[in-house]
C-alpha positions as CSV (number, residue, x, y, z in Angstrom):
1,X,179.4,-47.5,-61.6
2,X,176.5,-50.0,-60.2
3,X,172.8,-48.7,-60.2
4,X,173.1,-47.6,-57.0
5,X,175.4,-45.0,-57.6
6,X,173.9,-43.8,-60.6
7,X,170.9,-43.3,-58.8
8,X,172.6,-41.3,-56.3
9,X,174.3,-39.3,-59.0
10,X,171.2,-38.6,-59.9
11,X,169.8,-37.3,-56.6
12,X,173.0,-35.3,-56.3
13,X,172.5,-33.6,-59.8
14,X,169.2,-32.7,-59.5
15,X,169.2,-31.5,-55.5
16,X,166.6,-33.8,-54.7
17,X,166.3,-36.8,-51.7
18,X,165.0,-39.8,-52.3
19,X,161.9,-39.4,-50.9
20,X,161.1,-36.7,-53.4
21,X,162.5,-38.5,-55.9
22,X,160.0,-41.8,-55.4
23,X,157.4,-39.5,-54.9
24,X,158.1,-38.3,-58.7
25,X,158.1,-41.5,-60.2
26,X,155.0,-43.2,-58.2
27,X,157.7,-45.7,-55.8
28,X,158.0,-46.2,-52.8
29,X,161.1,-44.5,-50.8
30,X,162.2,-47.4,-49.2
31,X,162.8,-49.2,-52.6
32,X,164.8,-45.9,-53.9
33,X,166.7,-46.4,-50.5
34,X,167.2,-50.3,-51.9
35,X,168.4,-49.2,-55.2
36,X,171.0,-46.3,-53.7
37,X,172.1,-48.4,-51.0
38,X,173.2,-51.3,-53.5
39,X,170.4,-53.9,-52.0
40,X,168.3,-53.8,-55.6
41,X,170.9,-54.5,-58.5
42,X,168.3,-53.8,-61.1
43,X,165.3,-51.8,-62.5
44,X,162.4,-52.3,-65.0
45,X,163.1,-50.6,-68.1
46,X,159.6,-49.0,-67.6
47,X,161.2,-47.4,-64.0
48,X,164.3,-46.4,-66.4
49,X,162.3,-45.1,-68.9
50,X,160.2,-42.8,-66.2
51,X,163.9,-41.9,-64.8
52,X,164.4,-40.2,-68.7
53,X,160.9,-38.6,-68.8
54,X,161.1,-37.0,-64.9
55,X,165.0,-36.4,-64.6
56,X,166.5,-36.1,-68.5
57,X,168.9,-39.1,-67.9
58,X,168.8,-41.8,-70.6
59,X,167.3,-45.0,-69.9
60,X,169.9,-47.0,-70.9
61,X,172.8,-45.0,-68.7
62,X,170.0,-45.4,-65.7
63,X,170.3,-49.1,-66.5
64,X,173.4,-50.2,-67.4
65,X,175.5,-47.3,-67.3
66,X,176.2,-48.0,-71.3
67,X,175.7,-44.5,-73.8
68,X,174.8,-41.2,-73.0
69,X,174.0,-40.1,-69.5
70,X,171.9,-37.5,-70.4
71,X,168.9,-38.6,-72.9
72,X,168.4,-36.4,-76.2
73,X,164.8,-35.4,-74.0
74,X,166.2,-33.3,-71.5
75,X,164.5,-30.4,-72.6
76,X,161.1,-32.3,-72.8
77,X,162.0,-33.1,-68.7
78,X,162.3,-29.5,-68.3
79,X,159.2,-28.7,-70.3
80,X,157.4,-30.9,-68.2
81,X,158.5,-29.4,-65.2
82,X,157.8,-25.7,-66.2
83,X,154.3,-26.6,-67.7
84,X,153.2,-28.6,-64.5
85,X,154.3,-25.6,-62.4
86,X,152.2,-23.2,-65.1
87,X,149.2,-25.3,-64.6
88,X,148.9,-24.0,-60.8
89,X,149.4,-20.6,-61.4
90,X,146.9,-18.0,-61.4
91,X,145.6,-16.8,-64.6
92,X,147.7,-13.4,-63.8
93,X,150.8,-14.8,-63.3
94,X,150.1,-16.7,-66.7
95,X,149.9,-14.0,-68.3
96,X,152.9,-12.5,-66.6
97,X,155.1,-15.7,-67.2
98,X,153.7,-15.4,-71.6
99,X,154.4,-11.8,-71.6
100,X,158.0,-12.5,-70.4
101,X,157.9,-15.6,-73.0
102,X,157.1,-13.2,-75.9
103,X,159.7,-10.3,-74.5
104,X,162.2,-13.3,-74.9
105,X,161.2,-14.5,-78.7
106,X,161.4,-10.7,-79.6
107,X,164.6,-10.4,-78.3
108,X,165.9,-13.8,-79.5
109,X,164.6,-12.1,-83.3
110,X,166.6,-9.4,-82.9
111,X,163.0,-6.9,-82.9
């Protein structure tokens, strides 16, 4: 599986185009188009390394396509995602989103 592909594996996993995808990790769209289309053969680890922290895939799959597709920080991806969403709500639905939070920890302690 080249690069290319695995960045389009990517976009296909996650429901995302590539113009949403550069806009994620600070590039431009054209070179996402270069790397899905097979015209750029390689990243920076630093690129690969963004890839883990924004998408959960492991650097070294986004790379090479050697180890684990999905990096052992998945969950911290998704905890990104839900705490940058948080950070433009209102302080109501805050408190909404914590109350449902807590209802969840209760239940998950058997209260």
């Amino acid at each position: 599986m080249s690069l290319g592909q695995r960045v389009q594996t990517i976009l296909k996993e996650r429901k995302i185009k590539q113009v949403e995808f550069a806009r994620t990790l600070g590039i431009s769209a054209n070179y996402v188009n270069l790397i899905a289309n097979d015209k750029k053969e390689t990243i920076s680890h630093t690129l690969a390394k963004l890839i883990e922290e924004r998408y959960g895939y492991s650097a070294q799959w986004v790379l090479d396509g050697s180890g684990e597709k999905l990096s052992t920080n998945q969950l911290t991806a998704e905890k990104s995602e839900l705490l940058k969403k948080i950070q433009k709500m209102s302080s109501c639905e805050v408190r909404a989103v914590l109350a449902f939070v807590n209802t969840l920890e209760r239940l998950n302690k058997g209260d």
